[in-house]
PyMOL Python script that loads the backbone (N, CA, C, O; Angstrom):
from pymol import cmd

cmd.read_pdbstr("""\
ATOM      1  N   UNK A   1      15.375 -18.205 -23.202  1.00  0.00           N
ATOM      2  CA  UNK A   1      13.956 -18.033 -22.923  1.00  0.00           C
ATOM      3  C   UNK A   1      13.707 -17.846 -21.427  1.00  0.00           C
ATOM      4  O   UNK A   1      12.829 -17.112 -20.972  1.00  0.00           O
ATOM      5  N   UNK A   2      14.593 -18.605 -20.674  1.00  0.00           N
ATOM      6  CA  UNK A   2      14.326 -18.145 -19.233  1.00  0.00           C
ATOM      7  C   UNK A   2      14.987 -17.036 -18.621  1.00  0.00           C
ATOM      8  O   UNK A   2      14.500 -16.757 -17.525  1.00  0.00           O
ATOM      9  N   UNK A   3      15.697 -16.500 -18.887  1.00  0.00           N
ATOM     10  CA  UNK A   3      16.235 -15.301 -18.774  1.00  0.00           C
ATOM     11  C   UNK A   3      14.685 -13.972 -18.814  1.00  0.00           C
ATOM     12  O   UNK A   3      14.409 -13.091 -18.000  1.00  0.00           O
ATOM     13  N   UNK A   4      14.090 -14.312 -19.915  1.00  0.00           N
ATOM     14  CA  UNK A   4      13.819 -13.299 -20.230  1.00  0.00           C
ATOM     15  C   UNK A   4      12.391 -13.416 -19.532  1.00  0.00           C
ATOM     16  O   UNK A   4      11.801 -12.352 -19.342  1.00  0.00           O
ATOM     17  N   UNK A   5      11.803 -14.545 -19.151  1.00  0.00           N
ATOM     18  CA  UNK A   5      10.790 -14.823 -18.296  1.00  0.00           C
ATOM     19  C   UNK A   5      11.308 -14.122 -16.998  1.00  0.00           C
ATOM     20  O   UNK A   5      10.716 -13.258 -16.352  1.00  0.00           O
ATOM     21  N   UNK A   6      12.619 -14.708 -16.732  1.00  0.00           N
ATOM     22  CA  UNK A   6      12.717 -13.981 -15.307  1.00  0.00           C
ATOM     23  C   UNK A   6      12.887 -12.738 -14.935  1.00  0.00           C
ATOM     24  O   UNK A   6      12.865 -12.244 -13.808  1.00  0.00           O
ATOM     25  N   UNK A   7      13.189 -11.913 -16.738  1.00  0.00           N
ATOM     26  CA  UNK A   7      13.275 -10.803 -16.135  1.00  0.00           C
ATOM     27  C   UNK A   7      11.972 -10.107 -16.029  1.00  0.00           C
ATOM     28  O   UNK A   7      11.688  -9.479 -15.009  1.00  0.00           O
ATOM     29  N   UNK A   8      10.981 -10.211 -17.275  1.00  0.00           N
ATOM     30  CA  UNK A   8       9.732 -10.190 -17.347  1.00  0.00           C
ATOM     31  C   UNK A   8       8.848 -10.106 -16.090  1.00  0.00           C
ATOM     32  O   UNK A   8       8.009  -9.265 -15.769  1.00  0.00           O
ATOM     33  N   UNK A   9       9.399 -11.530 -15.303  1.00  0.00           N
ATOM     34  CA  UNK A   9       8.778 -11.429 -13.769  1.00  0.00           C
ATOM     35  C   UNK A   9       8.770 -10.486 -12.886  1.00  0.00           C
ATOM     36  O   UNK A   9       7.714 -10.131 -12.362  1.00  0.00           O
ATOM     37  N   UNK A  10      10.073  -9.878 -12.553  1.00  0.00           N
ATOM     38  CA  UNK A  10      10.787  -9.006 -12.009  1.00  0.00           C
ATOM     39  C   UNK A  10      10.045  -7.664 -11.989  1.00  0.00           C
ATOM     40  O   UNK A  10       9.570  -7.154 -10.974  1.00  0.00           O
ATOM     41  N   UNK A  11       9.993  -7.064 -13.435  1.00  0.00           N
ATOM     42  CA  UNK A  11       8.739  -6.489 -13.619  1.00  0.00           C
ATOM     43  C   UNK A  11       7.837  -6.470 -14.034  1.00  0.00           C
ATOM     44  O   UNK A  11       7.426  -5.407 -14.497  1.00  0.00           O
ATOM     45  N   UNK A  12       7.187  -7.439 -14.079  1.00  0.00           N
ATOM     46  CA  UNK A  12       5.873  -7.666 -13.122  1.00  0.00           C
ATOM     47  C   UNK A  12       5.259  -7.331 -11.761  1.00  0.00           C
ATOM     48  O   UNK A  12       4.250  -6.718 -11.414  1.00  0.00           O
ATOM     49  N   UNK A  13       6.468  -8.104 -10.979  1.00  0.00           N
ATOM     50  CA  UNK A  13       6.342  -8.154  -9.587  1.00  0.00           C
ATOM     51  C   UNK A  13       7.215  -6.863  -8.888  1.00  0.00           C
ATOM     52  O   UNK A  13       7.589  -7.052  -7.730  1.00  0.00           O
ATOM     53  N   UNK A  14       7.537  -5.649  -9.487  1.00  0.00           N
ATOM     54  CA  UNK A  14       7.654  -4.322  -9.121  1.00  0.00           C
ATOM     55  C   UNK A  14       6.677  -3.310  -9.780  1.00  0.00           C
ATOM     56  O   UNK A  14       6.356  -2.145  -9.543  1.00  0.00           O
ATOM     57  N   UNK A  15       6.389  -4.100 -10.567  1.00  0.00           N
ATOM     58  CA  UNK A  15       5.192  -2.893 -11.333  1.00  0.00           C
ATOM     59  C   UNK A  15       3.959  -2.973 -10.190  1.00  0.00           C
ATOM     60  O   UNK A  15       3.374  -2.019  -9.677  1.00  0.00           O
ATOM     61  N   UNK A  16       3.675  -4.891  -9.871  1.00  0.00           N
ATOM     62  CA  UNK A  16       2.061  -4.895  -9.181  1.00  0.00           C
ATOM     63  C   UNK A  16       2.548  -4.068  -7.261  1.00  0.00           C
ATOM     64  O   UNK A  16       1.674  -3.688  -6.482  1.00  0.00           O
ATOM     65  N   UNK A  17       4.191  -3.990  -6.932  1.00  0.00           N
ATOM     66  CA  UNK A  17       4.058  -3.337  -5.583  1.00  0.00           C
ATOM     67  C   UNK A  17       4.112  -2.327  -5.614  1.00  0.00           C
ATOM     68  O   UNK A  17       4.023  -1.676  -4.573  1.00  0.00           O
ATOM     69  N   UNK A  18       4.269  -1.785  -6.728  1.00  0.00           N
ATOM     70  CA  UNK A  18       4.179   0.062  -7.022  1.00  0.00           C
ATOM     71  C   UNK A  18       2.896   0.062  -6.950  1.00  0.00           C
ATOM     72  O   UNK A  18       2.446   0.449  -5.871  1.00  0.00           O
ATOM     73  N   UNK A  19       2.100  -0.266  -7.797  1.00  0.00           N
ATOM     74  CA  UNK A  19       0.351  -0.516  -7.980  1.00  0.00           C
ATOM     75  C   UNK A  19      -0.137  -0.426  -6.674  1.00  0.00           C
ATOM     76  O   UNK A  19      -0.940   0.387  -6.217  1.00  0.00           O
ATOM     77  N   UNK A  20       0.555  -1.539  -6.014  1.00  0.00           N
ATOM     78  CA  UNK A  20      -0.159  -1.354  -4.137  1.00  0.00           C
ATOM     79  C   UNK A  20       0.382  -0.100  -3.688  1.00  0.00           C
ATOM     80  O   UNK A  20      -0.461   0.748  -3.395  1.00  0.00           O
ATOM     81  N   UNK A  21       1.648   0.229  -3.558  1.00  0.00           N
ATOM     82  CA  UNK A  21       1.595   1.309  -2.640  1.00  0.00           C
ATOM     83  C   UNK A  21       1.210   2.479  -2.992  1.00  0.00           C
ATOM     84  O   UNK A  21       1.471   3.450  -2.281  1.00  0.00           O
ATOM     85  N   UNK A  22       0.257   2.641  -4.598  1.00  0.00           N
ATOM     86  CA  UNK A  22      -0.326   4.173  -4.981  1.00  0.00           C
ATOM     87  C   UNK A  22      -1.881   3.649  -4.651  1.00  0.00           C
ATOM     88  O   UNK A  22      -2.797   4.456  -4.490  1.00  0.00           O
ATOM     89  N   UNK A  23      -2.069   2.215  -4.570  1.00  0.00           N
ATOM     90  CA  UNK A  23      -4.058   2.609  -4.088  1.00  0.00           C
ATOM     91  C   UNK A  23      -4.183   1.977  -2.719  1.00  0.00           C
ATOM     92  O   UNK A  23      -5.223   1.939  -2.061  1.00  0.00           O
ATOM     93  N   UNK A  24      -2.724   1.365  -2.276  1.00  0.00           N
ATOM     94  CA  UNK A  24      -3.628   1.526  -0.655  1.00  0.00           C
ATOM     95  C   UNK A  24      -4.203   2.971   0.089  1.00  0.00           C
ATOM     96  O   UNK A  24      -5.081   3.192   0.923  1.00  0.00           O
ATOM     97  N   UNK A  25      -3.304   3.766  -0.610  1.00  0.00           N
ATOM     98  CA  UNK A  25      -4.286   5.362   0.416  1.00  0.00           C
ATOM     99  C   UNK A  25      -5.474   5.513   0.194  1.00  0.00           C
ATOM    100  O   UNK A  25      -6.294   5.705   1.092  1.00  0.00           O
ATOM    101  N   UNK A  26      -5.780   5.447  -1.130  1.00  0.00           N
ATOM    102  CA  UNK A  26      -7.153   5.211  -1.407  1.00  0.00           C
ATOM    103  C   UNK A  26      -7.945   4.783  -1.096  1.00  0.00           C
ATOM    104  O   UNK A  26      -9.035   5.353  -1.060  1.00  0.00           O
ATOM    105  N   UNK A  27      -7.721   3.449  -0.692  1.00  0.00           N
ATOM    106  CA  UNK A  27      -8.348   2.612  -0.356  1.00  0.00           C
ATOM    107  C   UNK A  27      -8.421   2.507   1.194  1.00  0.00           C
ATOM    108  O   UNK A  27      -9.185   1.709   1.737  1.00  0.00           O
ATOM    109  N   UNK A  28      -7.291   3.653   2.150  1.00  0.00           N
ATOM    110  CA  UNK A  28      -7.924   3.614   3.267  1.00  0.00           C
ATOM    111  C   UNK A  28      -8.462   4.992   3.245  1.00  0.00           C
ATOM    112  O   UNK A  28      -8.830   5.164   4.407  1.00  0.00           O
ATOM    113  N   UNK A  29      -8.682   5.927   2.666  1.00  0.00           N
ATOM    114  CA  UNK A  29     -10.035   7.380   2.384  1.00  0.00           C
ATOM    115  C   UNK A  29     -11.082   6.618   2.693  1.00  0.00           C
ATOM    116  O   UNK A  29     -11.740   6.678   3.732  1.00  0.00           O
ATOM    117  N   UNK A  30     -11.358   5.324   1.058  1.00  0.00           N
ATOM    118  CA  UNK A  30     -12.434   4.912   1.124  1.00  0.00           C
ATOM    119  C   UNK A  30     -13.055   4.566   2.448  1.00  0.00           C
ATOM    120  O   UNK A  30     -13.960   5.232   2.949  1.00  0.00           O
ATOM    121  N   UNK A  31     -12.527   3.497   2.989  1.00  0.00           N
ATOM    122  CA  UNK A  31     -13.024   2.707   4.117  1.00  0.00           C
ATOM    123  C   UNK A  31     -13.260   3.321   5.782  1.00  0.00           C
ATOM    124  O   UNK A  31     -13.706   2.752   6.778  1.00  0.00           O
ATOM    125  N   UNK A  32     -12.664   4.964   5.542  1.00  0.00           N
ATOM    126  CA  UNK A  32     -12.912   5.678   6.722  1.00  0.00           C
ATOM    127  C   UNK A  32     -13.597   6.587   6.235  1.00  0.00           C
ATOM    128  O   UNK A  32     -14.020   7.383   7.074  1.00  0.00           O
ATOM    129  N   UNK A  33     -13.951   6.835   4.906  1.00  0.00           N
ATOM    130  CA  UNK A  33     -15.085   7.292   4.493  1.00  0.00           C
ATOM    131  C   UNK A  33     -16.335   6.462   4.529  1.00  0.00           C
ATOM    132  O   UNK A  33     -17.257   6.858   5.242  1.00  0.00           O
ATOM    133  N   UNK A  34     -16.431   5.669   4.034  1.00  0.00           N
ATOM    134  CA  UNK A  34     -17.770   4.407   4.253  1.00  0.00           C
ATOM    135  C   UNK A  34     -17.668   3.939   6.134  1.00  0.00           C
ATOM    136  O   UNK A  34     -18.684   4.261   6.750  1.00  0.00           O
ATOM    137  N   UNK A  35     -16.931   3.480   6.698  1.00  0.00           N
ATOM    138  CA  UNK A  35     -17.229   3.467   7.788  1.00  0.00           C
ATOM    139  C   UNK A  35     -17.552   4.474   8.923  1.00  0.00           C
ATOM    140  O   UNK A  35     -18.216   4.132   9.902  1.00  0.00           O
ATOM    141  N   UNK A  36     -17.042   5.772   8.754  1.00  0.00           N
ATOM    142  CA  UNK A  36     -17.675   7.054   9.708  1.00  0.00           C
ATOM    143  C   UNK A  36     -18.323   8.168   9.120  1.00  0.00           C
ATOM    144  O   UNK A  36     -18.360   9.335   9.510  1.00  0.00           O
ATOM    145  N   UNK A  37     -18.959   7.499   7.869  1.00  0.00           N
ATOM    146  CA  UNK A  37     -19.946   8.605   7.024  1.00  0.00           C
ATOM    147  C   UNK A  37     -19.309  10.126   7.187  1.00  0.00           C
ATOM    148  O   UNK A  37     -19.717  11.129   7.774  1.00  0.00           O
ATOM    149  N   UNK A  38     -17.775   9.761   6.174  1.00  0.00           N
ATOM    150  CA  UNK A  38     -17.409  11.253   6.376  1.00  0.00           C
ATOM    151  C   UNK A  38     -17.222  11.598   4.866  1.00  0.00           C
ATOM    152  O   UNK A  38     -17.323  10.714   4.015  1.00  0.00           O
ATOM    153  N   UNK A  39     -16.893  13.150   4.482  1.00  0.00           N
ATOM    154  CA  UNK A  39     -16.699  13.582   3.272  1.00  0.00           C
ATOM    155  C   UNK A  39     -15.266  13.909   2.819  1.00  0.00           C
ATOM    156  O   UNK A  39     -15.074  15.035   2.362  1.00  0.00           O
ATOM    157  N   UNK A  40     -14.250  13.054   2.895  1.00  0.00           N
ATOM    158  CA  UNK A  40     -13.132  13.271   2.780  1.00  0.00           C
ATOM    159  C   UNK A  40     -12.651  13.174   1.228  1.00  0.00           C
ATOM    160  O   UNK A  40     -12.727  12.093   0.644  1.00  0.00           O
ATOM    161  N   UNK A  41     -12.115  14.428   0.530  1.00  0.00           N
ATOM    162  CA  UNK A  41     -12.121  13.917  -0.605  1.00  0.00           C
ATOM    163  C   UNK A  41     -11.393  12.938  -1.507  1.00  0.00           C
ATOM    164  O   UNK A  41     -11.683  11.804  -1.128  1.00  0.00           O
ATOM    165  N   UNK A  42     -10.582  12.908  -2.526  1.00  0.00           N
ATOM    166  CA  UNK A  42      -9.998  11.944  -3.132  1.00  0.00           C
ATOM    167  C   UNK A  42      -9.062  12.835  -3.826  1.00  0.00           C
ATOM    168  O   UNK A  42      -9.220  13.033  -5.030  1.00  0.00           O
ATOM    169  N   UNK A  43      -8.183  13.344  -3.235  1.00  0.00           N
ATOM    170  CA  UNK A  43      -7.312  14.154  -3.610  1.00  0.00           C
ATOM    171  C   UNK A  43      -5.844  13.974  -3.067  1.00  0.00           C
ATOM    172  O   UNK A  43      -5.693  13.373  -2.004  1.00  0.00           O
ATOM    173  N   UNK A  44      -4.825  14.436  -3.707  1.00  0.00           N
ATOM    174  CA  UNK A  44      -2.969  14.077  -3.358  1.00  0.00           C
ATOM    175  C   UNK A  44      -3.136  14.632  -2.522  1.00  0.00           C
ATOM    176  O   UNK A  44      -3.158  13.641  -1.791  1.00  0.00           O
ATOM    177  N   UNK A  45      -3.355  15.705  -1.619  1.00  0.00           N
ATOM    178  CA  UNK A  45      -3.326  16.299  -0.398  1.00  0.00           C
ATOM    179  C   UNK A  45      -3.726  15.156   0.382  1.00  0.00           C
ATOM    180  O   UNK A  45      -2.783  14.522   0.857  1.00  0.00           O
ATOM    181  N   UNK A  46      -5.173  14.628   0.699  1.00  0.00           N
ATOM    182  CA  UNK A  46      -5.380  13.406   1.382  1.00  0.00           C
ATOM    183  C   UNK A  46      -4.391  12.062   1.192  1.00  0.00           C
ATOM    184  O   UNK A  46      -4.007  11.426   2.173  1.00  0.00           O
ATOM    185  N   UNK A  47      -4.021  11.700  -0.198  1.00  0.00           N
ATOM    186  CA  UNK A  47      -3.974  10.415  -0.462  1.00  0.00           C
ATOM    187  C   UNK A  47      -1.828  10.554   0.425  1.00  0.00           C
ATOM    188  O   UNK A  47      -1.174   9.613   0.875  1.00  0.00           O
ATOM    189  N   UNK A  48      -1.451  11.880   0.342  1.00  0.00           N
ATOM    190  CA  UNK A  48      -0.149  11.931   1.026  1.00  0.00           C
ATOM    191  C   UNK A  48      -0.314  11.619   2.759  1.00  0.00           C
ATOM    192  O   UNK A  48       0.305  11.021   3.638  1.00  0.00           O
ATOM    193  N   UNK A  49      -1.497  12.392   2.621  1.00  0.00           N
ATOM    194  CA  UNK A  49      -1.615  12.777   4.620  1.00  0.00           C
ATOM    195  C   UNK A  49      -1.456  10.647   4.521  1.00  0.00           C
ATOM    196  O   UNK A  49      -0.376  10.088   4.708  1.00  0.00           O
ATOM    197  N   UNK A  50      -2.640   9.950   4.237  1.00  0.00           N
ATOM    198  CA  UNK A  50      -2.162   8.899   4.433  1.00  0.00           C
ATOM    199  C   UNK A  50      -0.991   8.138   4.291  1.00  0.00           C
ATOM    200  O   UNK A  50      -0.491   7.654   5.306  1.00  0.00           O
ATOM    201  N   UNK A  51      -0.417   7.935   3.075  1.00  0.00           N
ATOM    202  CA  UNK A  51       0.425   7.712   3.264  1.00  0.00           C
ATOM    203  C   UNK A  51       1.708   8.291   4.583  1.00  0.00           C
ATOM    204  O   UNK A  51       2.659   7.587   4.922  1.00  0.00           O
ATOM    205  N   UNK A  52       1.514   9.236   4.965  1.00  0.00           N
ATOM    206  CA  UNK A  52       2.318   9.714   6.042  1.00  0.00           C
ATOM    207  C   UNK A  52       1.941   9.084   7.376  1.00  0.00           C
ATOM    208  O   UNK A  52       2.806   8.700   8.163  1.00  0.00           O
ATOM    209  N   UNK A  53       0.410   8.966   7.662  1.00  0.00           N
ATOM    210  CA  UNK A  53      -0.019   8.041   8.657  1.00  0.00           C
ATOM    211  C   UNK A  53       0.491   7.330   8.600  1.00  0.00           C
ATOM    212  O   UNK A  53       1.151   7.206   9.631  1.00  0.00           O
ATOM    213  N   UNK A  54       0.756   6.246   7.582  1.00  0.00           N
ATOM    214  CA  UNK A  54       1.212   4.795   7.162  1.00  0.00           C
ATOM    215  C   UNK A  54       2.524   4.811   7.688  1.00  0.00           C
ATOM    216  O   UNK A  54       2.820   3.968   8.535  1.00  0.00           O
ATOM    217  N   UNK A  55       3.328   5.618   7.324  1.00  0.00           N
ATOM    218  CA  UNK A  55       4.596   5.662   7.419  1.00  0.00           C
ATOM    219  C   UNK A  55       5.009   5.929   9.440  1.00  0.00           C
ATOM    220  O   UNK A  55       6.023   5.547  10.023  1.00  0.00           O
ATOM    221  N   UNK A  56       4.028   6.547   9.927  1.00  0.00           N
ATOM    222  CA  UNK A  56       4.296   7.175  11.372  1.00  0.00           C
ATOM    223  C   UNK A  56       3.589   6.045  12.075  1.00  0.00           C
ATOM    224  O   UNK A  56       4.060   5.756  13.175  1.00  0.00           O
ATOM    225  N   UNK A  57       2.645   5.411  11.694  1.00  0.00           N
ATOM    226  CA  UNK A  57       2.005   4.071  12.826  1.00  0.00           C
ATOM    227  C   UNK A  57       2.305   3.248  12.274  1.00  0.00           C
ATOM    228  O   UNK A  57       1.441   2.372  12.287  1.00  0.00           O
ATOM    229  N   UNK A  58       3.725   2.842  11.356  1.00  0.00           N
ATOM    230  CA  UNK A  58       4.192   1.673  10.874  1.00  0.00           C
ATOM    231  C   UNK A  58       4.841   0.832  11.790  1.00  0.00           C
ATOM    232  O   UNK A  58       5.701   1.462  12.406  1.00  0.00           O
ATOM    233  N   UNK A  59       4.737  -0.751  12.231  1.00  0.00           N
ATOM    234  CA  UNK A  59       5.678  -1.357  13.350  1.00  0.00           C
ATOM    235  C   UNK A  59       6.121  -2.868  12.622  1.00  0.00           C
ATOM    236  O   UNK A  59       5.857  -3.657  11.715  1.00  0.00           O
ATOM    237  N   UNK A  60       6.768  -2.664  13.469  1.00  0.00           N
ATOM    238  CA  UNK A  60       6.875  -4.337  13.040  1.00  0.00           C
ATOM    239  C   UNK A  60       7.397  -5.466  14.577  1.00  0.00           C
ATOM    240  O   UNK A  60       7.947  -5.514  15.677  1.00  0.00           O
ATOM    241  N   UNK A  61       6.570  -6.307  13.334  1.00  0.00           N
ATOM    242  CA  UNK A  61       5.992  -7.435  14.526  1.00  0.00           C
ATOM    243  C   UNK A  61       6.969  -8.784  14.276  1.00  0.00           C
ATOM    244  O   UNK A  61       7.430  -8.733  13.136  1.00  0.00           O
ATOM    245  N   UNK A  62       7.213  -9.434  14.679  1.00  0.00           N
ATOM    246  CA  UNK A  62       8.065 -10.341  14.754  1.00  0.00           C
ATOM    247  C   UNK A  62       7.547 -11.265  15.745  1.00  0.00           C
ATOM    248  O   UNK A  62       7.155 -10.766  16.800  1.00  0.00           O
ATOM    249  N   UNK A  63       7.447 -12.974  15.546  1.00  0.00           N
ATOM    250  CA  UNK A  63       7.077 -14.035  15.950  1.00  0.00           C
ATOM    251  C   UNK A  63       8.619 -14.623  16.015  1.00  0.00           C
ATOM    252  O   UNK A  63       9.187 -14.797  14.937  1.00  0.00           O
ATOM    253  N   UNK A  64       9.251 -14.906  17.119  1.00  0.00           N
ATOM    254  CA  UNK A  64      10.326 -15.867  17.499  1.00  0.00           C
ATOM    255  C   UNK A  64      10.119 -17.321  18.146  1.00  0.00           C
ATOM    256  O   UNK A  64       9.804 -17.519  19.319  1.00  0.00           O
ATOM    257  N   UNK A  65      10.299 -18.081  17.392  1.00  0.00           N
ATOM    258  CA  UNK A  65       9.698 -19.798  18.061  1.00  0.00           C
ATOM    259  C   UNK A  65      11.087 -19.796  18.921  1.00  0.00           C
ATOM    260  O   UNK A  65      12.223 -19.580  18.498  1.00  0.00           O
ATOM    261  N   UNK A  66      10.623 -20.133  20.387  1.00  0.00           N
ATOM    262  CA  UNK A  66      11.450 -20.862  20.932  1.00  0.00           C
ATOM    263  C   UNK A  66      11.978 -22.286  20.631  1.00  0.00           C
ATOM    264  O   UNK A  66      11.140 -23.178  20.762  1.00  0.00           O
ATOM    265  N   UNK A  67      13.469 -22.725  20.174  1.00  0.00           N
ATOM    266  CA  UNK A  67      13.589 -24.078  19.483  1.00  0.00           C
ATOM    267  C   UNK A  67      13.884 -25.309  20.815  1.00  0.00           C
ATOM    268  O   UNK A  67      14.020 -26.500  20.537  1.00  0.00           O
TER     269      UNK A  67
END
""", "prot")
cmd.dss("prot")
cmd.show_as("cartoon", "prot")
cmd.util.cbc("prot")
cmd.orient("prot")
C-alpha cells in the first residue's frame, strides 16, 4: 500500500510542476496586461516569448550563513 501511495505522489507532484510551468506565462501576459493596460493576446506565440524571457532573466540567488 505504500509503495503505491508513493508512487501516486510522485505523480502528483510532477503532474502539479508541469501545471506550473504551462500557466505561469499566462499568468505573467495577464499581470502586464492588467498592470500597463496593454492588449497582448493569449496566444503560443506570446505564452513562448515568455517563457523565453523566463529562461534569459533567470538567476540564482544563494544565501551563505557564515558558521
Amino acid at each position: 500500500m505504500n509503495k503505491i501511495l508513493g508512487t501516486f505522489g510522485i505523480v502528483v507532484g510532477v503532474a502539479i510542476i508541469i501545471a506550473i510551468a504551462v500557466i505561469f506565462p499566462i499568468l505573467v501576459i495577464w499581470s502586464v496586461n492588467t498592470l500597463f493596460a496593454l492588449t497582448i493576446p493569449y496566444t503560443l506565440e506570446t505564452w513562448s516569448a515568455v517563457v523565453l524571457l523566463q529562461m534569459f532573466f533567470k538567476t540564482s540567488i544563494s544565501y551563505k550563513k557564515d558558521k
